[in-house]
C-alpha positions in Angstrom: 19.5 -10.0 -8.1 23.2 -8.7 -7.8 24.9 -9.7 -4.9 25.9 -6.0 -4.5 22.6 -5.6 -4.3 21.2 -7.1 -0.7 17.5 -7.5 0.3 16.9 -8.1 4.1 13.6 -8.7 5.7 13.5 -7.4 9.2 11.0 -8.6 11.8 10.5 -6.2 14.5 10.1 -8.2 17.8 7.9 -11.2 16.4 5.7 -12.8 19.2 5.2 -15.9 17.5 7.6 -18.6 16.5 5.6 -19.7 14.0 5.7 -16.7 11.8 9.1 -16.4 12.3 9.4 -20.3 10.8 7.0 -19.2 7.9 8.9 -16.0 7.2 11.9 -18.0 6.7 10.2 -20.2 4.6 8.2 -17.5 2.4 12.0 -15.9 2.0 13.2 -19.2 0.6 10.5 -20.1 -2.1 11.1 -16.4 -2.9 15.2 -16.6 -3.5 15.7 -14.4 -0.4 18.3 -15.4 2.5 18.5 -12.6 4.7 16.4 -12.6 7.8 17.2 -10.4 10.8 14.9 -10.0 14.0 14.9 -7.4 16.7 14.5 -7.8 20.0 12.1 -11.0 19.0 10.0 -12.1 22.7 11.6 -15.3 22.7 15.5 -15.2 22.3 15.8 -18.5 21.4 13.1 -18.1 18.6 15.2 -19.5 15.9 15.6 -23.2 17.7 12.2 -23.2 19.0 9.8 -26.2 17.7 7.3 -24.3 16.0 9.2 -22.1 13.8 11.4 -25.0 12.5 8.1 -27.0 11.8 6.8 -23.9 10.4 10.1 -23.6 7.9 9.3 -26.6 6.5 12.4 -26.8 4.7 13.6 -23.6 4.9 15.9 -24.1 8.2 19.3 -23.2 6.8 17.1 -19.3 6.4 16.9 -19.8 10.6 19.9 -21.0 10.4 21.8 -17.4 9.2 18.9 -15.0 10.4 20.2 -12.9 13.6 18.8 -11.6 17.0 20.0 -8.0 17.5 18.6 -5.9 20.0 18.2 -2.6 17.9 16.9 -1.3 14.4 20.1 0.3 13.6 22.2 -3.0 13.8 19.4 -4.5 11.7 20.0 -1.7 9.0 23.5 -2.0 8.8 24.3 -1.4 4.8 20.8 -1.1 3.9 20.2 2.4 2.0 16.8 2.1 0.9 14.2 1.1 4.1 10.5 0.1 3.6 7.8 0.3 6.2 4.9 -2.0 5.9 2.2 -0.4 7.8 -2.0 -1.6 7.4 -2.9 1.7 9.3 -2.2 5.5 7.4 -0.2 7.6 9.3 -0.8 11.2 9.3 2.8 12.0 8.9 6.3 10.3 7.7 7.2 9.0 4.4 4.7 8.0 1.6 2.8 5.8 1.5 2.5 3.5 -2.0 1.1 -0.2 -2.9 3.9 -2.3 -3.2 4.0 -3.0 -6.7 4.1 0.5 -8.0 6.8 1.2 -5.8 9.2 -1.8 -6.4 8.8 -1.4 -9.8 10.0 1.7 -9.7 12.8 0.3 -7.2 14.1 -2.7 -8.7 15.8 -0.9 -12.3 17.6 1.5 -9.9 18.5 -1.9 -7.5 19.8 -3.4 -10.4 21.8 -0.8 -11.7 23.5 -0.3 -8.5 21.9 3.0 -7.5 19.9 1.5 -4.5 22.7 -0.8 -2.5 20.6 -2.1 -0.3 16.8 -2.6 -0.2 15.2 -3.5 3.5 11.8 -4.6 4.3 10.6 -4.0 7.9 7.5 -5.9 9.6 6.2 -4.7 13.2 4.9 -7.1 15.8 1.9 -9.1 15.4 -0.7 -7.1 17.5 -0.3 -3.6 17.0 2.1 -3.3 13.9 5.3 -0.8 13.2 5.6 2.5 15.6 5.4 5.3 14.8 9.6 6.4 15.2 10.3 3.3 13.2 7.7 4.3 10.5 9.4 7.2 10.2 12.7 6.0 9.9 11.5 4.8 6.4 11.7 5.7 2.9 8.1 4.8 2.0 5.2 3.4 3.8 4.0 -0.1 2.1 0.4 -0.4 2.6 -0.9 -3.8 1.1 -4.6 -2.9 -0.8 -7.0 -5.0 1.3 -10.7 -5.6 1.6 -11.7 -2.1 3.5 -14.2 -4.4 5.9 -10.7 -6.6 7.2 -7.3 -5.6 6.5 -5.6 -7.8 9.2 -3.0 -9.8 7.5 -0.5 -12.3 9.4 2.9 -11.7 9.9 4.3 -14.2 7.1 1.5 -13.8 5.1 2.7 -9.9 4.6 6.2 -11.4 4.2 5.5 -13.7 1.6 3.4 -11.0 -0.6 6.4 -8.6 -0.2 9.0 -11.3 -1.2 6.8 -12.2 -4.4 6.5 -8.5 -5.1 10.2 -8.1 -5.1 10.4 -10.9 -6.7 8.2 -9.6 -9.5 9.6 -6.6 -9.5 13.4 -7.5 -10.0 11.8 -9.9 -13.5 11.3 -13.4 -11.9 14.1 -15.6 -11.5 15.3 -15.2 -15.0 16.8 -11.8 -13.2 19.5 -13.7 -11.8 21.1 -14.7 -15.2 20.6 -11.1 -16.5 24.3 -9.1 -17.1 24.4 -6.6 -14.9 24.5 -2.8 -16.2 28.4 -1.5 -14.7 28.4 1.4 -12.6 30.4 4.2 -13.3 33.8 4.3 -11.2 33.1 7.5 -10.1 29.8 6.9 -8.3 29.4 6.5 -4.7 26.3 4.7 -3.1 24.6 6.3 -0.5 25.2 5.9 2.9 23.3 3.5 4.9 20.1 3.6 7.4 22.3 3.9 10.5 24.8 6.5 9.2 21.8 8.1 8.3 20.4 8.7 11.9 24.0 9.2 13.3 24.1 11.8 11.1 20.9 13.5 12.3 21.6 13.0 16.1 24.3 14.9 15.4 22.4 18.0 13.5 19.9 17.7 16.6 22.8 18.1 19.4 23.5 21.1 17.1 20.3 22.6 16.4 20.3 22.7 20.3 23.6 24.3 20.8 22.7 27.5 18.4 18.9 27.9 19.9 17.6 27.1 16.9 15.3 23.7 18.1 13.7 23.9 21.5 14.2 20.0 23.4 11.2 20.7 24.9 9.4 21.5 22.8 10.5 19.9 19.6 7.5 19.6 17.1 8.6 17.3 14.4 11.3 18.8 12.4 13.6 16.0 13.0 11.7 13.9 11.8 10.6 16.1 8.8 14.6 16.4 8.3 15.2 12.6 8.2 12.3 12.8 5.5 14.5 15.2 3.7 17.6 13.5 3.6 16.3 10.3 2.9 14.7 11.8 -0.5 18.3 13.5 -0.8 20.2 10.1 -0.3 23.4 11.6 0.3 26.4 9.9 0.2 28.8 8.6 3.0 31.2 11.4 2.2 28.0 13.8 1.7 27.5 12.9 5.7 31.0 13.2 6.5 30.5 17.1 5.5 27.0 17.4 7.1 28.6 16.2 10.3 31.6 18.6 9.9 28.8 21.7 9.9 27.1 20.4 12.8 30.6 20.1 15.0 31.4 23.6 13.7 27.9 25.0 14.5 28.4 23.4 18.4 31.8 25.1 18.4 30.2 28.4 17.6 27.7 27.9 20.3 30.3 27.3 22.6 32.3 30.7 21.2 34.6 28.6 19.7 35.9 26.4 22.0 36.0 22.3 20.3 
């Protein structure tokens, strides 16, 4: 994989410390590094017993990962963000197997399109939320026996990383040239710019009358679903963010 080109796995506040050790390991056999856990329920997860007997090997993987306390510093970078979720969701993003999906994913990773790929796994009991879900760009659900689709934590991270694996052509991927971008092109703007952006659209969908805060429906979330199919650039958000501060200034007859 190029190293323009990141993967990160993201553990959403992990219970147990031996799933995060097994993660890490599952990362390693798979040639993936980046580990980054949010608001895991022991904050000293990455030294405790179990998850470095559980890494078997794999403890310079615990050694890098991070403890942050939000999704958005986990997604720092990352432009294209995967949900793993066992349970269908009436609404958010799509919802594919992973191996159609990241073989779709991995020519446009490799030719710089995508900049950076995250995977994001919810806590042991009851899985991904709903607002996190939604922060996605597809819903991975992992085709299981319909009598028992309960699959551990690292388990789920270790078919994802082989997946990926897979999907970027093995190992031999690594020695592959790399197709050049063009110097003109811009990568997209990642997950957190992202939902900047769109607190800023809602503050000014407010100030013009045009969304009700109390009674909100879900067209912000149907908007992040848009502009995460529209990928827009970091300078595509700069103007977005320009029209919301001019739209608040209008609400407030002009006054900045």
């Amino acid at each position: 994989m190029r190293p323009d080109t990141p993967t990160r796995f993201v553990l959403i506040e992990p219970s147990h410390a031996g799933n995060v050790g097994a993660a890490a390991r599952a990362l390693k056999v798979m040639g993936f590094g980046d580990l980054v856990l949010v608001r895991p329920r022991w904050p000293d997860v990455l030294q405790r017993p179990e998850a470095i007997e559980r890494a078997s090997g794999a403890t310079d993987v615990l050694a890098r990962a991070r403890v942050v306390d939000t999704l958005d510093e986990a997604l720092g970078g990352m432009d294209h963000v995967c949900a793993t979720a066992m349970t269908p969701r009436d609404f958010g993003p799509p919802t594919a197997a992973p191996r159609e999906h990241l073989a779709a994913l991995a020519p446009r990773a490799r030719a710089g399109e995508v900049v950076g790929v995250a995977f994001l796994f919810g806590p042991e009991r009851y899985g991904m939320a709903n607002e996190d879900v939604y922060r996605c760009h597809v819903c991975l659900r992992i085709p299981t026996a319909p009598d028992y689709g309960s699959l551990n934590l690292a388990a789920a991270v270790q078919l994802i990383a082989y997946e990926w694996r897979q999907a970027l052509g093995g190992f031999d991927a690594e020695s592959a040239p790399a197709r050049a971008r063009g110097p003109a092109a811009e990568p997209p703007a990642d997950a957190p710019t992202v939902s900047a952006m769109l607190a800023h659209w809602e503050e000014a969908l407010v100030a013009v009358g045009y969304l009700d805060p109390a009674a909100p429906k879900k067209l912000m979330p149907r908007l992040r679903l848009l502009f995460q199919r529209a990928a827009p650039t970091a300078s595509e958000v700069h103007i977005l963010r320009g029209v919301a501060r001019a739209m608040i200034a209008a609400a407030r007859g002009g006054r900045r």
